[in-house]
C-alpha positions as CSV (number, residue, x, y, z in Angstrom):
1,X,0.0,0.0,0.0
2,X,2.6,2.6,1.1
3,X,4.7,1.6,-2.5
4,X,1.3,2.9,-4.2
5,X,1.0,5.8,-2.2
6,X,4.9,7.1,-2.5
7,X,3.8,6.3,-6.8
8,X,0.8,8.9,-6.2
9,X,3.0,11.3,-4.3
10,X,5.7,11.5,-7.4
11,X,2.4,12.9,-9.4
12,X,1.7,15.3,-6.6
13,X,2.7,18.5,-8.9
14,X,0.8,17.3,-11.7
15,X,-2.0,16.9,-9.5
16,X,-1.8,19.8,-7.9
17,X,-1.6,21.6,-11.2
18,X,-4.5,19.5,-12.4
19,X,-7.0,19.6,-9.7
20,X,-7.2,22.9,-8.9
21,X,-9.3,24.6,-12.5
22,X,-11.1,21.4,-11.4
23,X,-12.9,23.4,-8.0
24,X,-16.4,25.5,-8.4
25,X,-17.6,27.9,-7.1
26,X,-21.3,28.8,-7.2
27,X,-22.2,31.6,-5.1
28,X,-25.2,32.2,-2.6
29,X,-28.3,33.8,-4.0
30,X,-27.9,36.5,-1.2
31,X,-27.1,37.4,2.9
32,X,-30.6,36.0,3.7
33,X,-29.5,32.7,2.8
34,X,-27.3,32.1,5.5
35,X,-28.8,34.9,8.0
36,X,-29.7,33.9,11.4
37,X,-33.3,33.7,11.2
38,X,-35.3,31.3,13.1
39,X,-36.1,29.3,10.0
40,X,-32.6,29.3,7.9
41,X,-31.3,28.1,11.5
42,X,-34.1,25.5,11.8
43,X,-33.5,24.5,8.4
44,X,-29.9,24.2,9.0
45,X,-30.7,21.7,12.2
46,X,-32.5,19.6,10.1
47,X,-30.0,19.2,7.7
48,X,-27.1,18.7,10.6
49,X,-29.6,15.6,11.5
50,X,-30.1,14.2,8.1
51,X,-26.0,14.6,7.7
52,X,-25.1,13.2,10.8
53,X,-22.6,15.2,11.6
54,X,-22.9,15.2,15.5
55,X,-21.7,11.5,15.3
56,X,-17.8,12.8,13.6
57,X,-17.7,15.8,15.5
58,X,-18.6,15.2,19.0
59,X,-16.3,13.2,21.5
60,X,-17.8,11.0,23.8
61,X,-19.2,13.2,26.6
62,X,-18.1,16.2,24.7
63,X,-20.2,19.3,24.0
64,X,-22.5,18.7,20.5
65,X,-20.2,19.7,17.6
66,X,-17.2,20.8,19.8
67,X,-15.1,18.1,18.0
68,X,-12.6,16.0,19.8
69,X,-14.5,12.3,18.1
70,X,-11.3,10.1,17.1
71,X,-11.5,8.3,13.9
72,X,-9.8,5.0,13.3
73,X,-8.5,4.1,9.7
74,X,-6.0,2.2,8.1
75,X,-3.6,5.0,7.8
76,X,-4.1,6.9,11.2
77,X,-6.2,8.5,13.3
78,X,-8.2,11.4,12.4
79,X,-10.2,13.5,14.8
80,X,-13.5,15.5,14.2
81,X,-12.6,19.5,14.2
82,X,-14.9,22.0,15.8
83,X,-18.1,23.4,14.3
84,X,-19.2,25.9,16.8
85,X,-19.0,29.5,16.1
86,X,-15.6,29.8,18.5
87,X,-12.9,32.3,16.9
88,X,-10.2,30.6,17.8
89,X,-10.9,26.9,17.3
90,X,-13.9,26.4,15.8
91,X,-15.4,28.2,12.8
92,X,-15.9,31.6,14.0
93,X,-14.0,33.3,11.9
94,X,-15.1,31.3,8.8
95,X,-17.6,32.9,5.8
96,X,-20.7,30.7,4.4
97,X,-18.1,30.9,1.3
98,X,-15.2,29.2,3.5
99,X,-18.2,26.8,5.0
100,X,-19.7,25.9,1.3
101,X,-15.9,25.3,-0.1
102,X,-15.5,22.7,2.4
103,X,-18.6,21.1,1.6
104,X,-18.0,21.1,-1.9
105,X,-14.6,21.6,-2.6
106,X,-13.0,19.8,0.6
107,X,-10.5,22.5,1.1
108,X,-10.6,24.7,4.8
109,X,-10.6,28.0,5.4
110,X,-6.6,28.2,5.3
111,X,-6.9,26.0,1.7
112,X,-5.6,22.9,3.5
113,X,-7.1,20.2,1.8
114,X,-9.6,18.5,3.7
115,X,-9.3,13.8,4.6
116,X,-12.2,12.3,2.9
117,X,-12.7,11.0,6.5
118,X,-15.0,13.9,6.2
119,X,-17.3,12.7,3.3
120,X,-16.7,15.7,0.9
121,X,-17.1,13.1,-1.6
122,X,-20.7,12.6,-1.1
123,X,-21.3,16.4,0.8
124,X,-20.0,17.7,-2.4
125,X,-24.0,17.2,-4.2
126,X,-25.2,19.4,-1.2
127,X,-27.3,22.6,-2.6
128,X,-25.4,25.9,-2.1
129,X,-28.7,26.8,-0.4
130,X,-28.2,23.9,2.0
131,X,-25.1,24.9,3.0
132,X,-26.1,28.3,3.8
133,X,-28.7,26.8,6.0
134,X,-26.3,24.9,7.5
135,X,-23.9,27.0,8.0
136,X,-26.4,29.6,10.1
137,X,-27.6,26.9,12.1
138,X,-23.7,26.1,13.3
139,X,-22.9,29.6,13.5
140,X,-25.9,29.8,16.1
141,X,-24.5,27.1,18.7
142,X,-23.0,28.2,21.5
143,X,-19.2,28.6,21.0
144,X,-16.6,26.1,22.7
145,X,-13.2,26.4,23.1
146,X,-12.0,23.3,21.9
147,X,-8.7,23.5,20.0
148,X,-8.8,21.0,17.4
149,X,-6.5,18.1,18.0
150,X,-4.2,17.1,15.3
151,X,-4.7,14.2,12.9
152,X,-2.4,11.3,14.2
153,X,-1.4,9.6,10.2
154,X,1.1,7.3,9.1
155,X,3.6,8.7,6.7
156,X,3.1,9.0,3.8
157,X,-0.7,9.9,4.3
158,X,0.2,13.0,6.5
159,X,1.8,14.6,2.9
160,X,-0.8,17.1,1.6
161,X,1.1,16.2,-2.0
162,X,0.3,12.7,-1.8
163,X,-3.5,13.9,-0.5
164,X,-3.6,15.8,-3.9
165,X,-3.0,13.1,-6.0
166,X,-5.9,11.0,-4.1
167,X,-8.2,13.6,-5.1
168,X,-7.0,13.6,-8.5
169,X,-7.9,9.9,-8.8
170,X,-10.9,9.9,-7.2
171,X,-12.7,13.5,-6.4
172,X,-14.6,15.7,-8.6
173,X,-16.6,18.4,-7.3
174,X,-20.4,18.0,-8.4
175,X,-23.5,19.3,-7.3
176,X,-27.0,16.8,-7.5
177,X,-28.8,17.5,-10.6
178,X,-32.4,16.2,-10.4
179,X,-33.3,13.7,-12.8
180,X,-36.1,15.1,-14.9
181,X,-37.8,11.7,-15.7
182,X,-37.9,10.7,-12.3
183,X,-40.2,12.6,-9.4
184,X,-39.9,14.6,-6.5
185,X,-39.6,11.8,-3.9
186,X,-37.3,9.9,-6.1
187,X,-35.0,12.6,-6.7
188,X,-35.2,13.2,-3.1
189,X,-34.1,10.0,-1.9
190,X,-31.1,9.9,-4.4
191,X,-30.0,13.5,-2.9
192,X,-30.5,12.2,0.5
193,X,-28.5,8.5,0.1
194,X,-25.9,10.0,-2.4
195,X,-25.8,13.2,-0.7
196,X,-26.1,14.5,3.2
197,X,-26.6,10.9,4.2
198,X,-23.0,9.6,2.5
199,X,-24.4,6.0,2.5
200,X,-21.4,5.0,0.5
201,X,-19.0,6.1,2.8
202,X,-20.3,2.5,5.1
203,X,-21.9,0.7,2.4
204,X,-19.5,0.4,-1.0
205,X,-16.5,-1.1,-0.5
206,X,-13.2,1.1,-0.4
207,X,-9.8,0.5,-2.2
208,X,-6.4,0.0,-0.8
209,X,-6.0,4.2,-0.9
210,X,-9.6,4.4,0.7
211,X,-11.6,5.4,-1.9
212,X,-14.9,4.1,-2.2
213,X,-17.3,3.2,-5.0
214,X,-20.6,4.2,-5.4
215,X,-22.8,0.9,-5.9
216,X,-23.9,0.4,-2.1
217,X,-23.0,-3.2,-2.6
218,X,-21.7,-3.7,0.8
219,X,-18.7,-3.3,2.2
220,X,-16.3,-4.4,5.5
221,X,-16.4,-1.4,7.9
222,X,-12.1,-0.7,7.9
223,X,-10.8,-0.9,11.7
224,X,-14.2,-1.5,13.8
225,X,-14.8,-4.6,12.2
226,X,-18.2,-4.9,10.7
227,X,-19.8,-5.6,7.8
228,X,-21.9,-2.7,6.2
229,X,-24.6,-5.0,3.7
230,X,-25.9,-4.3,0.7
231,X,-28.3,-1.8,0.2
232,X,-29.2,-3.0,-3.6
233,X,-28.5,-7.0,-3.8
234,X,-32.1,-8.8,-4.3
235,X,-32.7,-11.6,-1.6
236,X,-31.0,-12.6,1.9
237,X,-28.1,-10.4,0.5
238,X,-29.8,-7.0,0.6
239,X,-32.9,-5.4,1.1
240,X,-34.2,-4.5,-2.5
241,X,-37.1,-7.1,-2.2
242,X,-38.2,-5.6,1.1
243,X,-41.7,-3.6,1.5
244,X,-41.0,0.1,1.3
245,X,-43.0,0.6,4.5
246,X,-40.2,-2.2,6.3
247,X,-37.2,-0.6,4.4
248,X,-39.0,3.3,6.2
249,X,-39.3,1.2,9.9
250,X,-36.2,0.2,9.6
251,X,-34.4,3.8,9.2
252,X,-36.9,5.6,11.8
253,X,-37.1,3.4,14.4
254,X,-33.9,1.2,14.2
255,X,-36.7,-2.1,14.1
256,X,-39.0,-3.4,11.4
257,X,-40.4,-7.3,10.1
258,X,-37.1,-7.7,8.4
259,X,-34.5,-7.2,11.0
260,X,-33.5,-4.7,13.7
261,X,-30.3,-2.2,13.2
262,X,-27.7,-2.8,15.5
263,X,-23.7,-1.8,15.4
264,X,-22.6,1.4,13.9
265,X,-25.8,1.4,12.1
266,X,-27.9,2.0,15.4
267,X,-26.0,4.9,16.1
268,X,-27.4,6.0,12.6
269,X,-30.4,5.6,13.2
270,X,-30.5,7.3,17.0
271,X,-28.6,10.6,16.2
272,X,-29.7,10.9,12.3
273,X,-32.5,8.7,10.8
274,X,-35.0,9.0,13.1
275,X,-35.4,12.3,13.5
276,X,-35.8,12.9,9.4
277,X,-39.7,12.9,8.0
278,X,-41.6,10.5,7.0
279,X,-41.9,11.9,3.4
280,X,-38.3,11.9,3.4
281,X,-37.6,8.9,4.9
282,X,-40.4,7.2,2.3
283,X,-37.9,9.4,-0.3
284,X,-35.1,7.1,0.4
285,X,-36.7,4.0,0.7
286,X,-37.9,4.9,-2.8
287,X,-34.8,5.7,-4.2
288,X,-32.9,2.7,-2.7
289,X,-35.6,0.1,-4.3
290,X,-35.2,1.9,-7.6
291,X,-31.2,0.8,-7.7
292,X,-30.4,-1.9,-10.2
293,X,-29.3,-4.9,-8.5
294,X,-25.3,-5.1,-8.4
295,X,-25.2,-8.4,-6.8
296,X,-27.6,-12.1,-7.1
297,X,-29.6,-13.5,-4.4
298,X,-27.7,-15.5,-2.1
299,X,-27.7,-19.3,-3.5
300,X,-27.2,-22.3,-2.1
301,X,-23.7,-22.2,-1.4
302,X,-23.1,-26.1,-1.6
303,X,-20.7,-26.1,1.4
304,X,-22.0,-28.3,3.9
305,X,-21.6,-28.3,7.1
306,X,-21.1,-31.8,8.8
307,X,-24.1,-33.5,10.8
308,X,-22.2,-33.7,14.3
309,X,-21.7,-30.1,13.9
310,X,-25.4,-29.3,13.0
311,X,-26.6,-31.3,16.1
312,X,-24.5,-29.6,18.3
313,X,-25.5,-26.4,16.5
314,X,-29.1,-27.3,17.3
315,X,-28.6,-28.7,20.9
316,X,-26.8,-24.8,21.7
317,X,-29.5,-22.9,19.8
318,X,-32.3,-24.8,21.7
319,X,-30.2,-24.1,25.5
320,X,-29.6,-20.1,24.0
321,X,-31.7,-19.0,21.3
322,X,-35.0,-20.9,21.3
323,X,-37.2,-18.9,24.1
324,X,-36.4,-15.6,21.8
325,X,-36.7,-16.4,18.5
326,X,-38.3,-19.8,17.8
327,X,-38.3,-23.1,16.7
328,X,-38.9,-22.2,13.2
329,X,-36.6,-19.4,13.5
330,X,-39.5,-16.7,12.9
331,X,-39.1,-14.5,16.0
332,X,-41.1,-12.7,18.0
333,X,-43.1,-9.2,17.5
334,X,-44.2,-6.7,19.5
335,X,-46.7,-5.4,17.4
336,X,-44.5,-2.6,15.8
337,X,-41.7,-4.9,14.4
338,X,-39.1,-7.5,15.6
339,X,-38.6,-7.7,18.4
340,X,-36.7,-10.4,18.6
341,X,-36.3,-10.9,14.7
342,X,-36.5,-13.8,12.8
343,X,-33.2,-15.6,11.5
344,X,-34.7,-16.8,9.0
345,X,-34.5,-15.2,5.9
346,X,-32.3,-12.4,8.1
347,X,-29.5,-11.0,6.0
348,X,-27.9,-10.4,9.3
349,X,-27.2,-14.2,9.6
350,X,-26.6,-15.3,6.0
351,X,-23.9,-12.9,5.0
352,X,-20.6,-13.7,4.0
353,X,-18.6,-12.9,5.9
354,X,-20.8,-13.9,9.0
355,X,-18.4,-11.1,10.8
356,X,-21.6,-9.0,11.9
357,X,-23.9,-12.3,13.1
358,X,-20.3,-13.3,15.2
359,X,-19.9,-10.2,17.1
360,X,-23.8,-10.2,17.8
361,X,-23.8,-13.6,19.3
362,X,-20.3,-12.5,21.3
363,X,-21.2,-9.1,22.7
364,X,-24.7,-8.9,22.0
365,X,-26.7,-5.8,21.1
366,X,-29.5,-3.7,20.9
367,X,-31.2,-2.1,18.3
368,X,-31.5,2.1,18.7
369,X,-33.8,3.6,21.2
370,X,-36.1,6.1,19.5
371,X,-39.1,7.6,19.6
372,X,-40.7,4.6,17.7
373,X,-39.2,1.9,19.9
374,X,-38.2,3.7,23.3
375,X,-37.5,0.2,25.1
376,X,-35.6,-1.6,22.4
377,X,-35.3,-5.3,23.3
378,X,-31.8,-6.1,23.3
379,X,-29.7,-9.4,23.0
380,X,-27.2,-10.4,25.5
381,X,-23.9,-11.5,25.1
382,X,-22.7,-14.7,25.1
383,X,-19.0,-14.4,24.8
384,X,-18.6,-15.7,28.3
385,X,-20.4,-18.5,28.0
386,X,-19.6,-20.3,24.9
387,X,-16.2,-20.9,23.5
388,X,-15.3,-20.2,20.0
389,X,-16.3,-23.3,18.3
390,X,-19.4,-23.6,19.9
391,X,-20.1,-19.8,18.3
392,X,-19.0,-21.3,15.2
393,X,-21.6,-24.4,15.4
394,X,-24.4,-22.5,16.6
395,X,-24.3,-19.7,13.8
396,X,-23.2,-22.6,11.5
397,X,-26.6,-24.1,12.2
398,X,-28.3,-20.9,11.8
399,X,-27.1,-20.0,8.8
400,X,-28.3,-23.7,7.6
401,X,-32.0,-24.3,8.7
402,X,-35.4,-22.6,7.6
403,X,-34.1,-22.0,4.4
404,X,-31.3,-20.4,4.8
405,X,-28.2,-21.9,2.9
406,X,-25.3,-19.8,4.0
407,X,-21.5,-21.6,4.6
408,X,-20.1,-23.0,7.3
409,X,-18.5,-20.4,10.2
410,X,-15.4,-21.4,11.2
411,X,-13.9,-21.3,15.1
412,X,-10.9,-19.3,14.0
413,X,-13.7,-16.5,12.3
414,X,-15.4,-16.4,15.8
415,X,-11.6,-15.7,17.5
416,X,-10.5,-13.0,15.0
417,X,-13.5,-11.1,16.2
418,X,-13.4,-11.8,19.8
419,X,-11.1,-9.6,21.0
420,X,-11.8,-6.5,18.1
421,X,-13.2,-3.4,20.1
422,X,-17.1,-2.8,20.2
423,X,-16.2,0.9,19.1
């Protein structure tokens, strides 16, 4: 990796020269854009929501959007800067023109370039007038002093030149254009996914530089260790065949028939999703089902697990699992979704890798508290109590019964994600 990044550091001049007639500029219709009036900073609150931006840039216990949040990646640390309207070290001293090149352009105020860490990639379709929304609704909070804490990278991804010829590769500044032939929701939802919500940044798989693609196939989370599924495969795989009103559940309320969010995606779902509308989380369940399929159903795999491992499989789920989720693997409701949700059927347990059904049956979980499901049931951890293979056969026989045709887990899966961190 580091002999591929010294190669895009050699074409840092040329990139440098190259990228920057590449950066736009489009101006704000006026000062009442970005004024502090009750609605531009409403607005702007909204729109910090549907971005989930409190999640990057507030540390755990911190003040909301004083910074300080660490971010772990394969070539350092990165930490969230400060957003309130601080002179000194926040962005108190920035213009909405400094605050909508960011966005857009991924450059600061200073003309540092800006880590795709922070999603410029996908921010960079944001409206001009959304920024300016934004941008009063920051300028609002109350100011913290919080210096900014410096980024914490391997060399050579602490070279601005070698950041350059990243963004040569794989940035180009683009605001959304609405498809004509499609409608308002539709062209809603895409500005949404593609957009503020930077679904690709979790669910596309990255490169070995980082960059990601833009198919929402699914990808592996890099450093926390989870997997972020498919968001346009057909079948177990993804969630294209679900009802619109499960695939709207599902982002509100972190539960719905089909499954229940847990991991990073609860967090999702607690500080962003569920505080969005319903049109506009309707707009993104439409846009998502709309996606041509980048992936087949999950098939039959053919790997077979061995019958001494199945029975002991099915001796451990009756002892662990039964009393929550059945004998025909169909769960239980609580008249608003699952929950305790089915395993059959449940792309949770039929991915491949099985990384995100291992860490579930190790440290447990529980799906998002919200204002739809207030007293999530959760699912405890069993890490404790059973040993690595016997993770391995219980998932193994999971993954095998009520239809479900997923391979085998192995015991030394179950130990490479025993000792991972939760967060």
């Amino acid at each position: 990796m580091k002999k591929i990044a010294l190669l895009l550091a050699a074409l840092a001049v040329i990139a440098v020269a190259i990228a920057w007639p590449r950066e736009e500029f489009i101006a704000s219709t006026s000062p009442a854009a970005w004024a502090p009036t009750p609605a531009n900073i409403a607005r702007g609150a909204y729109l910090a929501r549907a971005g989930d931006c409190v999640a990057c840039h507030t540390a755990r216990g911190g003040a909301e959007y004083a910074g300080g949040r660490a971010l772990d990646t394969p070539f350092g640390r990165l930490y969230g800067p400060n957003l309130t309207p601080d002179r000194d070290t926040g962005i108190g001293l920035w213009s909405a023109d400094d605050f909508w090149n960011a966005l857009h352009n991924g450059k600061s105020r200073d003309g540092r370039l800006l880590y795709p860490a922070f999603p410029y990639t996908n921010y960079t379709r944001v409206s001009r007038t959304d920024s300016d929304a934004l941008y009063a609704y920051f300028r609002s909070l109350a100011p913290q002093r919080r210096p900014n804490q410096p980024h914490e990278l391997d060399f050579p991804y602490n070279q601005q030149a070698l950041l350059a010829g990243w963004r040569l590769l794989y940035f180009k500044p683009a605001v959304f254009t609405p498809q004509p032939a499609r409608d308002l929701a539709w062209n809603r939802g895409a500005y949404l996914v593609e957009g503020l919500g930077h679904c690709s940044a979790c669910h596309s798989t990255r490169n070995r530089l980082g960059a990601t693609g833009e198919s929402l196939s699914g990808g592996l989370i890099p450093t926390i260790g989870w997997y972020a599924p498919s968001l346009t495969a057909s079948g177990e795989a993804g969630m294209k065949d679900w009802d619109k009103e499960h695939i709207v559940a599902l982002l509100g309320t972190g539960i719905s028939p089909r499954g229940s969010a847990t991991g990073p995606m609860a967090e999702v779902v607690a500080r962003s999703l569920q505080h969005l509308t319903a049109n506009d989380l309707g707009a993104m369940a439409t846009y998502l089902k709309s996606l041509p399929s980048t992936g087949a159903p999950v098939q039959d795999s053919g790997e077979r697990a061995g019958e001494p491992l199945l029975a002991e499989g099915r001796r451990l789920y009756g002892s662990y699992c039964v009393d929550c989720h059945g004998a025909d693997g169909q769960g239980k409701g609580n008249g608003k979704g699952a929950a305790y949700p089915p395993l059959a059927g449940n792309r949770a347990v039929t991915m491949t890798p099985a990384v995100n059904a291992i860490r579930l049956v190790l440290n447990g979980g529980f799906p998002p508290g919200t204002a739809g499901n207030p007293r999530p049931y959760g699912m405890p951890p069993y890490s404790h109590e059973l040993n690595d293979a016997q993770v391995a056969a219980v998932l193994t026989y999971v993954r095998a019964s009520w239809g479900n045709a997923a391979p085998p887990v192995a015991a030394q899966d179950v130990n490479r994600y025993r000792s991972v961190p939760l967060d």
